[in-house]
N, C-alpha and C positions, 0 to 999 in steps of 0.2 A: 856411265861417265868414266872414261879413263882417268887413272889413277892421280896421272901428271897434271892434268885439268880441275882434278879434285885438289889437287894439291894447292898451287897458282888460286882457284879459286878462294880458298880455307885462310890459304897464308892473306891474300885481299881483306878478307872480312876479320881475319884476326887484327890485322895491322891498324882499320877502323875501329873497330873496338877498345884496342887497350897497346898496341904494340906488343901481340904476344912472340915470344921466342919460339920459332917452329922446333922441333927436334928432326934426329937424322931420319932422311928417308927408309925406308924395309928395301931390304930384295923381295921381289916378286916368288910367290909359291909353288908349291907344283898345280896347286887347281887355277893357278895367273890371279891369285889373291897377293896383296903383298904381306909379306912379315908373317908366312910359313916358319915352322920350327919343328922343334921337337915333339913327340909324343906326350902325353900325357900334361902339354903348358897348353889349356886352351888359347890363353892369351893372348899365345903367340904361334901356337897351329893354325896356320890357314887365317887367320883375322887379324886383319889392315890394325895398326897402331894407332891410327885413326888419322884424319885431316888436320891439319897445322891449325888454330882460330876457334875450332870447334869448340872446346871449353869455355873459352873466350867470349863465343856467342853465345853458351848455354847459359854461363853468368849474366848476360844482356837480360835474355828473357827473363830469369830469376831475380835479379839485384839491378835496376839501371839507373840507379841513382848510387850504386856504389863499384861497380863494374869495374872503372877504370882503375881502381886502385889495387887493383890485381892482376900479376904475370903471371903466366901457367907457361912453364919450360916443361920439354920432354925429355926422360931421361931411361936409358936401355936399362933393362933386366939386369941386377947381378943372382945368379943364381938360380933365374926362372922366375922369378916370384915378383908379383907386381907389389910396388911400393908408392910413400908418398913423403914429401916433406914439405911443411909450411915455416919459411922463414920471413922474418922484414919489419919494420916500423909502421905505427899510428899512420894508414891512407899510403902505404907502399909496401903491401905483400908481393912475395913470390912463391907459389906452391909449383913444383914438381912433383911430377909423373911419371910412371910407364905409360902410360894413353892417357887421353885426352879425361873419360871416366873417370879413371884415377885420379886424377888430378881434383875433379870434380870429388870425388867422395873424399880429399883431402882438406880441401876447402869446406866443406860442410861438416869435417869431423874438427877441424879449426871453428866452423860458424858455431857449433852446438856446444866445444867445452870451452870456449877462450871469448865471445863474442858472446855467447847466449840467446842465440838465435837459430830458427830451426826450418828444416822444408818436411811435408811427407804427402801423403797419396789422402791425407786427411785435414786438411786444416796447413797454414804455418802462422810461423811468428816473426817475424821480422820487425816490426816498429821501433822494439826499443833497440836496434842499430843506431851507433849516433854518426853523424855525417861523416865525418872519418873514421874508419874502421880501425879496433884497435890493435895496438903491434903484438906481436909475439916475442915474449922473453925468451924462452927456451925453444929452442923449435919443435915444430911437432912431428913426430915423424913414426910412421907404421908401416911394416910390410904383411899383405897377405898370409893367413898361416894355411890354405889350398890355394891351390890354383882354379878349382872350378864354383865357382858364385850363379849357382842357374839360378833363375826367378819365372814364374806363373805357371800355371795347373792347363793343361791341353783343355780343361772346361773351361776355360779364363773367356774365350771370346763372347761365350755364353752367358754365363754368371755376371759378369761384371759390365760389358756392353755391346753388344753383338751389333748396334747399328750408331759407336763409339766413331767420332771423324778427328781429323788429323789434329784437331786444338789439344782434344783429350791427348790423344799419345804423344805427343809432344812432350807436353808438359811432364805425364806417365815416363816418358824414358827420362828426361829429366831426373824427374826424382828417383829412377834406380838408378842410375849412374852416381847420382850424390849420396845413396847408402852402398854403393861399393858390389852391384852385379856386375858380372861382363857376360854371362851368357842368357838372351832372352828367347823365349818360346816364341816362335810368330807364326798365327795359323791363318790369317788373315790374307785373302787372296789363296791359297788351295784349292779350292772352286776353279778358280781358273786355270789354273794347272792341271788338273783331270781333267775339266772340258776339254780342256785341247790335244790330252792325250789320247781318249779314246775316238775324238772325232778323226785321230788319225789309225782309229784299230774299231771300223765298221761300224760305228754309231754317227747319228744325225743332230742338229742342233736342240731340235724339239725334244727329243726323247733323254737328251741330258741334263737342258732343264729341268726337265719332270725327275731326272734320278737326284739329281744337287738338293739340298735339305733348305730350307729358309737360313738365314744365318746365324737366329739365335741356335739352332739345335745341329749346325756342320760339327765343333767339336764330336759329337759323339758317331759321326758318319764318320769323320776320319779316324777314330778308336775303330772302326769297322762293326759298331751297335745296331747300325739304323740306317735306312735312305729314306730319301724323299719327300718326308714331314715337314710342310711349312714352304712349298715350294709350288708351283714350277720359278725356277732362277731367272730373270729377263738377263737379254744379255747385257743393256744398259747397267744392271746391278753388276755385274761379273766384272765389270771394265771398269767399272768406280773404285769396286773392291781389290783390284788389282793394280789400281792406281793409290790405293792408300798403302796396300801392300812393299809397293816401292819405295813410298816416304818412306815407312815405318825402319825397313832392310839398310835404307840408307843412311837414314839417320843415324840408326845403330854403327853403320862402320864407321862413318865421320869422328863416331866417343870413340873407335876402337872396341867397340862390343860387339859378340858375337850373333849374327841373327839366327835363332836355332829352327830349322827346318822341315817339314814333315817327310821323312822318308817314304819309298815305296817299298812296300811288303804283300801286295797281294789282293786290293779290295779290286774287285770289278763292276761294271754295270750289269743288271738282268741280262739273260743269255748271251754273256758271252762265249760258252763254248756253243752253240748254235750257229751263231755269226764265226767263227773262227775256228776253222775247220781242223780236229787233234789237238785243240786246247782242253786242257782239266781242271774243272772249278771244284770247290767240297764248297755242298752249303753249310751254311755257318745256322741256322734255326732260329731262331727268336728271341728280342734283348730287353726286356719291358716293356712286352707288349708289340714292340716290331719286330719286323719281315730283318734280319741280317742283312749285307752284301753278302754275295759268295766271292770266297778265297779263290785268288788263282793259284795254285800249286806253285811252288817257286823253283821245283826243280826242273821244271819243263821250259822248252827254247821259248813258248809264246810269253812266260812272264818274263824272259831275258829283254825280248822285245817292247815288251811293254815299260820295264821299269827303263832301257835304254831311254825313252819317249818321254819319259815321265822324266827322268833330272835331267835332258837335255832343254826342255821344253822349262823347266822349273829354273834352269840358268839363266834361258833367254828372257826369262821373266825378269826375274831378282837376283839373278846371279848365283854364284857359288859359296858356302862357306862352308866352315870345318867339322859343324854337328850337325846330323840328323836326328830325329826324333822318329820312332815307330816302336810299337808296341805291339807284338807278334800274339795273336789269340786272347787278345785282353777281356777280361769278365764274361770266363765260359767259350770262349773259343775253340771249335772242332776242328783238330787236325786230321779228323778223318783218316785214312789210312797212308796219309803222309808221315814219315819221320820224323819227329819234331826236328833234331839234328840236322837233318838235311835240310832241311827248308830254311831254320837259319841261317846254315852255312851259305846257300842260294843267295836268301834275300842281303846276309852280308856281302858277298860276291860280286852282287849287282851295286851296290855300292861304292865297291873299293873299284870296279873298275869306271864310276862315271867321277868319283873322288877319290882317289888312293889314300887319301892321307887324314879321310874326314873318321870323327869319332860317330860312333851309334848310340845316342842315348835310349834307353827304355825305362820304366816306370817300374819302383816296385813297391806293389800293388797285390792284396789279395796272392795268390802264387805264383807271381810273374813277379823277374822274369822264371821259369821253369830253369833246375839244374839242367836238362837238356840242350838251351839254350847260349847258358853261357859256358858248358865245355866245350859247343861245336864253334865255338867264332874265339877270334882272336881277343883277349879280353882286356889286354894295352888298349886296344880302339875301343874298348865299351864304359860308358858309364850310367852305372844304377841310380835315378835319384830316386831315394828310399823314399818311400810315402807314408811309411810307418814308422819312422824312427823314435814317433813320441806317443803312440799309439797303443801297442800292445807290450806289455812286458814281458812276454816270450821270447823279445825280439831282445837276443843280448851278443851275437856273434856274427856278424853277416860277412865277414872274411872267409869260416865256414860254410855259412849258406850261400853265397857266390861266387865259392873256390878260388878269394882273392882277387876277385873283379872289383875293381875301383868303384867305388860309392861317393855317393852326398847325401851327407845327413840329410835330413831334410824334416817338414811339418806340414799339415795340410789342420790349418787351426778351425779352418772356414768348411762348410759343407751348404751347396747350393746357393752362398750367398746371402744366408743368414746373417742378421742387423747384430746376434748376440756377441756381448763381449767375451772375451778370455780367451785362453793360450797355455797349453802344460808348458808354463818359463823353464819351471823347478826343473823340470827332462832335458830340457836346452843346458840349460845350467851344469847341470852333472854330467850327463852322458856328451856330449858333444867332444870336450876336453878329453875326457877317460877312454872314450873311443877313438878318439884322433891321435894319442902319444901312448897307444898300447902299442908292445913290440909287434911287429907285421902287421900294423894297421892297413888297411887298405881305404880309409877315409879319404878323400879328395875333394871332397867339397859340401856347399851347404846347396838345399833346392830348397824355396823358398814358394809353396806349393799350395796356398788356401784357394777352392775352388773358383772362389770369387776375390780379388784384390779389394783393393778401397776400405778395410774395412782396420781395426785394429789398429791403430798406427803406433802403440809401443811396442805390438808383437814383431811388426815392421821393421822396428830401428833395433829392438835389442836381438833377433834372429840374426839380423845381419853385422851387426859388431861382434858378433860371434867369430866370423874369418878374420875381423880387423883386431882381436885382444891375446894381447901376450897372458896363458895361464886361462884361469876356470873366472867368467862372471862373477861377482860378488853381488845379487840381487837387492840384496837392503840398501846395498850403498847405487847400483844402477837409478833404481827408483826415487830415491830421494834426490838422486841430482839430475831424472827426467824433468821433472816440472819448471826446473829453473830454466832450461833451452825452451820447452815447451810453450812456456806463457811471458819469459821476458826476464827475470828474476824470482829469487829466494823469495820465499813466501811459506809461512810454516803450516798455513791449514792446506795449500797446495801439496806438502810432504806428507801430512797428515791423511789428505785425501788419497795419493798414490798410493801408501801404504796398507791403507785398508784393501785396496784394489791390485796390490798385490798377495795378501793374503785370502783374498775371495777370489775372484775372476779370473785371475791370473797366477796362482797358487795352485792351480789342479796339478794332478798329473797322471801317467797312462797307468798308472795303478787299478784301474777301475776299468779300464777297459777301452778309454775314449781319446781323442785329442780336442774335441770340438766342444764348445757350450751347448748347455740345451738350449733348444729354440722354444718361444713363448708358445702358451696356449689358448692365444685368442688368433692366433695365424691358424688353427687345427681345425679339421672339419670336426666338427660337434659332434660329443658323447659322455656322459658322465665321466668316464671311467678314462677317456684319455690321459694318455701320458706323456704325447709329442708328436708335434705336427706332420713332419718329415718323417719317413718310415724309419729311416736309420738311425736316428738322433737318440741322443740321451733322455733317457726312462724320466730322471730325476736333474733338479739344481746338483751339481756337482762342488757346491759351496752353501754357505751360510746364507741366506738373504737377508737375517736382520743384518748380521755385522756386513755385509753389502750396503744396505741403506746408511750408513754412517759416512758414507762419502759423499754424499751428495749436501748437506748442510756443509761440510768443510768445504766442499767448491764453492758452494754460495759464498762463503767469507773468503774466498781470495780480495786482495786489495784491488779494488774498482780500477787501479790504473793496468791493472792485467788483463783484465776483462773483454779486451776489444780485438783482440787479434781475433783467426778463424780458427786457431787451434785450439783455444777455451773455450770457445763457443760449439764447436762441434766437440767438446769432448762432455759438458756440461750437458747436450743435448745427449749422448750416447748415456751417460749415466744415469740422466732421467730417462731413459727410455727403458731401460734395462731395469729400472726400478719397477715403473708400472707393471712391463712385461712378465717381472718375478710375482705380482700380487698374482696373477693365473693363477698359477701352482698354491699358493694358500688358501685363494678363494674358493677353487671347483670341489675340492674334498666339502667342503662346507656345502657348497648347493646341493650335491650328491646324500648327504645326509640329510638335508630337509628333504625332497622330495622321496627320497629311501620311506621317512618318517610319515610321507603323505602330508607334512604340514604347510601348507599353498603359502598361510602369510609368509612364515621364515621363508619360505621359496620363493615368492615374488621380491620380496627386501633384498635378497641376496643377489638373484640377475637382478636388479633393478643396480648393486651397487659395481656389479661387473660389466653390466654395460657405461655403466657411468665413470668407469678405469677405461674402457674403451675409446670414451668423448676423447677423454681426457688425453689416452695414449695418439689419437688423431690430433691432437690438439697441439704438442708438441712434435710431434712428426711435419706438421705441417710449417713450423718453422723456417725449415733450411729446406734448400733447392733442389739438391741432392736426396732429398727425402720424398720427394715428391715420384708418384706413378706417373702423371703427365712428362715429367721431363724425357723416363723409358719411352712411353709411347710417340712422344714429338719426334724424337730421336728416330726411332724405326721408319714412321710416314717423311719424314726427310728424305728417305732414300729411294723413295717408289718415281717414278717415271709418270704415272698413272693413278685416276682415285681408286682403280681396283689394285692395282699394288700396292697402293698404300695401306688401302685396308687389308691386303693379306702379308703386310709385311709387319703391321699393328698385330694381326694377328697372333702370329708366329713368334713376336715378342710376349705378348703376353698368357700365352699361355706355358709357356715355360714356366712364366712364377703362378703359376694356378694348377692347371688341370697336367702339365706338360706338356701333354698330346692328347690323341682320341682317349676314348673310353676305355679302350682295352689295357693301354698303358696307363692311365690315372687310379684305374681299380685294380684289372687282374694284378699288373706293373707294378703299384704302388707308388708310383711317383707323384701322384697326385700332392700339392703343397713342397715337395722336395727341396726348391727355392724359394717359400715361404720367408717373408720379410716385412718390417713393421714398417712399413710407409702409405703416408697421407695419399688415400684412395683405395688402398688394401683394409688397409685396420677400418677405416670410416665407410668401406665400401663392400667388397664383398666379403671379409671375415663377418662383418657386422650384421650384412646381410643373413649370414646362416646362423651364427649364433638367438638372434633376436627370434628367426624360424624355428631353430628349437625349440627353445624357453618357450615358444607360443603354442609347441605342441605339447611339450611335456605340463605346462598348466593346464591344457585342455586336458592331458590324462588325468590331472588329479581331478579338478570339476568332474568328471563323467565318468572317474572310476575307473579305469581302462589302462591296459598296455598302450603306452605311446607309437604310433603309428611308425613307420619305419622313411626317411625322406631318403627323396631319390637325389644326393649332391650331385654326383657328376650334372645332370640334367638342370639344377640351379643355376652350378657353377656356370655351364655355357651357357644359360640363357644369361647369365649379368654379362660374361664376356662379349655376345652380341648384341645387348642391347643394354648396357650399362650406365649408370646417369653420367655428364661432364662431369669431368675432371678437374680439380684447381690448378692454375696455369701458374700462378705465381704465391710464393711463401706467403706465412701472412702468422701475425703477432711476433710475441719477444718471447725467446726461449728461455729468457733470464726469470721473468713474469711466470713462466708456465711451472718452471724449474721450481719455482717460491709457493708455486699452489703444489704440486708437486711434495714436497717436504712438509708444508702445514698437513696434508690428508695425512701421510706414513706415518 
């Protein structure tokens, strides 16, 4: 859609909605984006200011019973930096903006401290808005302290909903735009952009189907890990997926947010130096358990050719914008007897000449990006978003470690998608500030990076009021005035309960070695002695569990008129969940010691009372909608054409959260459980399933005197995933109810 047409349009639908004030139009860019700028403003590099209305209508969908009593003016840059201010009287605000976004996370930082009303990717609260919204005395007003606000993890399509349609992301950009992102990761539709570039460099329809991955597992084909697991791709899928991709692209520039892009760097399909005569591929070996893509060399004319193909072909898809995302040899990556240098310089090359003026983001991750990397490229156009920031404590200089290459803090709280709560705040807290206003910072923004979103929603809001606060967080005082926006009003067991849940869950920090909570151990394939489900994960609770469980009776007494929103209720539900899930870690040392001891009774009483945490953790899970395994898998068979694509697109979903892949990858790989999570049909279905097969052998060893036989899970596992009992389609009880059995047993 041209600009002018967007415009006209935007300005129409704004005018229905509330008579918003358009702001002034952009000059067009150099890539024919409007409202191009300087280096180092994403904001305003290469990405449109956004459509005139579009706030306007995001407040529709959000508030339409109070919509109208809100103007959103646009207002230019002083000094690069996006800003906000909410002025006006009871049922006639006016928030300005740099973009439409802006505007939005203006109004929601208005909704949260002056109103007490709240949105996130978890639950909101809205009810206690009274029909006229109230005015603001003082105005509010904040400007960005970076310019780059990225959000989601390149596994995100994966983790969190890989066969996710347009209702979800809707709402999804919605709410980063009202917590104050402007640059989002979009990997959605990729697929179709390599189809069609190699169908134009000697490959055929069929044979790139079979290369394209199912959808839950393309993240890690575009990291260049993996092909063709969970596939062959129909094209009916490709064209859907490239049609969501559009929405998603557009929508973004409508807020004036950036859609961040997958760059080309080099993956190929199988033989392509065969088919493409003096082309040179390095293979790349094997990533957990898969076959790699091979590298095309990127200093040779056949990748100039290619990557030409690739972001011409990626334009006339979704158009142009100012970031790319690529991540050059990521976890283990063989440069072969290529230069690292040079192939940087290549792969950036081919960039600046299909986009002169786009930035390159890369991930940093494990030892990427390489010092080779970012002294061969220009490092104005590059941004790190650090994935470690809150992770290892080694990590204390990174102006040093990427010789002043612009950074974003960043946190990856989440791993796989894990249901667990917490977040090292404390690291946010401290180092965020200390590292942003040290002399020659090279800080530039936050990346807001849990492999799976949806999850957390105060690591959500207080990571990202991190770009919006003058000075260092004040955590005791954050927390105690979370609950008030959260649930509607003050309430003292609501403070009482954050605060325990700030000094448990949310109190860690990278001291220890970790950013992520441990995940439970009734998600773990069965063994005495485990200590976490996910290969990677934490050994140990990285907190107290009794003083944990002291927050869930304080939820329970919040005042009944708080009660009803979705944001109590899903947070009421996560703390119960995360209750049950900590008795694992208490109980298995104990069953471990009776059977140690040979004593069957203590041994039967014991799984007898850890299966019976298990009813109980299904029981609770099964509450809410989102907690449900049927909702993933309806989700996936929506999108097949066919009963055999549906089943293998059911597939390809579910084993992501189970086995991930074949056998080579769930055992040699380790990935097996990786995205391990506590919901109704997992917990009651095949965790239960192996747990209960243990217990049943390991009492058989002690009747018979015998070393317990050794079970073959992988071969379990896939037998429940092909032939599994139904699934519950719809929630069922009161998590309030489960919540109160819940607290009596603890």
């Amino acid at each position: 859609m041209h600009i002018d047409r967007r415009r006209l349009l935007g300005a129409l639908a704004g005018a229905a909605a509330l008579g918003a004030v358009p702001g002034a139009a952009a000059a067009a860019g150099p890539d024919g984006n409007p409202g191009a700028g300087p280096a180092g403003l994403p904001g305003a590099e290469g990405a449109a200011p956004g459509a005139p209305g579009a706030a306007a209508a995001a407040l529709a969908r959000l508030l339409p019973g109070h919509h109208r009593q809100v103007t959103f003016r646009t207002v230019p840059r002083k000094g690069g930096a996006d800003a906000f201010r909410v002025s006006g009287k009871a049922g006639a605000l006016e928030v300005s903006g740099t973009t439409p976004a802006v505007q939005l996370t203006g109004f929601h930082w208005y909704l949260r401290h002056v109103a007490h009303a709240h949105f996130s990717w978890n639950g909101a609260q809205t009810s206690a808005l009274p029909d006229r919204l109230p005015g603001v005395r003082t105005p509010v007003a904040r400007t960005a302290n970076v310019p780059h606000r990225f959000v989601l993890n390149d596994t995100n399509d994966g983790y969190t909903g890989p066969y996710n349609e347009w209702d979800y992301w809707q709402h999804e950009i919605d709410v980063l735009a009202l917590h104050g992102f402007n640059e989002v990761l979009v990997y959605a539709g990729a697929d179709a952009v390599y189809h069609r570039t190699f169908r134009e460099h000697g490959y055929g329809d069929a044979e790139l189907h079979a290369w394209l991955p199912g959808p839950a597992h393309q993240p890690w084909w575009l990291l260049q890990n993996m092909e063709g697991y969970g596939g062959p791709v129909s094209a009916a899928l490709l064209e859907r997926r490239a049609a969501l991709a559009k929405k998603i692209t557009g929508r973004l520039r409508e807020l004036g947010m950036t859609p961040v892009l997958p760059g080309y760097y080099g993956t190929v399909p199988p033989g392509f130096a065969q088919r493409n005569p003096g082309a040179r591929t390095v293979p790349q070996g094997t990533w957990g358990g898969f076959r790699r893509p091979d590298w095309l060399d990127p200093r040779t004319a056949h990748f100039r050719r290619v990557a030409r193909t690739f972001y011409r072909v990626q334009k006339e898809l979704y158009g142009a914008t100012s970031m790319y995302k690529m991540d050059l040899l990521h976890e283990g990556g063989k440069p072969g007897d290529v230069p690292v240098a040079d192939a940087a310089r290549a792969v950036e090359k081919a960039l600046r000449t299909a986009h002169p003026h786009a930035t390159w983001a890369i991930l940093g991750w494990q030892e990427n990006p390489r010092r080779e990397i970012v002294d061969a490229v220009d490092r104005d156009r590059m941004l790190v978003l650090d994935g470690v920031s809150d992770h290892y404590p080694k990590v204390t200089d990174r102006e040093a470690d990427w010789g002043g290459t612009p950074y974003a803090f960043g946190s990856i709280w989440n791993f796989g998608g894990h249901t667990a709560m917490g977040a090292n705040t404390r690291d946010w807290a401290r180092l965020y500030e200390e590292w942003r206003t040290k002399p020659g910072s090279a800080l530039k923004g936050i990346a807001l990076m849990p492999e799976a979103a949806d999850n957390n929603p105060a690591a959500l809001a207080l990571f990202s009021d991190l770009a919006w606060t003058d000075g260092r967080i004040g955590l005791e005082d954050w927390f105690a005035r979370w609950p008030r926006y959260r649930y509607g009003a003050a309430d003292p067991h609501a403070v009482r309960a954050w605060d325990v849940l700030r000094r448990t869950a949310y109190g860690t920090t990278r001291e220890d070695g970790w950013s992520e909570a441990a995940d439970g151990l009734f998600g773990a394939r069965p063994d005495l002695a485990v200590s976490h489900a996910a290969n990677w994960s934490p050994r140990q609770l990285r907190y107290d569990p009794e003083e944990f469980d002291k927050a869930l009776p304080e939820l329970l007494a919040v005042a009944a008129s708080l009660r009803h929103s979705t944001a109590y209720r899903y947070d009421l539900l996560d703390v119960t969940r995360q209750s049950i899930a900590n008795r694992s870690r208490t109980l298995l040392p104990r069953i471990k010691a009776a059977h140690e001891a040979g004593d069957r009774a203590r041994f039967r009483d014991l799984t007898g009372q850890w299966l019976d945490w298990m009813a109980l953790l299904e029981e609770a899970v099964a509450t809410d909608e989102r907690h449900l395994l049927s909702r993933w898998t309806a989700a996936a068979r929506a999108w097949g054409s066919s009963e055999a694509e549906r089943d293998r697109l059911e597939h390809d979903a579910l084993t992501l959260l189970t086995t991930w892949g074949p056998r080579d990858s769930a055992d040699t790989g380790k990935l097996h459980d990786y995205a391990n999570r506590e919901w109704s049909g997992l917990v009651g279905g095949l965790y239960r399933t192996r747990w209960k097969a243990y217990f049943k052998e390991l009492d058989a060893s002690l009747t018979d005197r015998r070393k317990p036989k050794p079970i073959d899970w992988y071969a379990l596992e896939e037998e429940w995933l092909r032939h599994r009992p139904v699934l519950r389609t719809k929630p069922a009880g009161d998590v309030v109810k489960v919540a109160h059995k819940v607290a009596r047993k603890l």
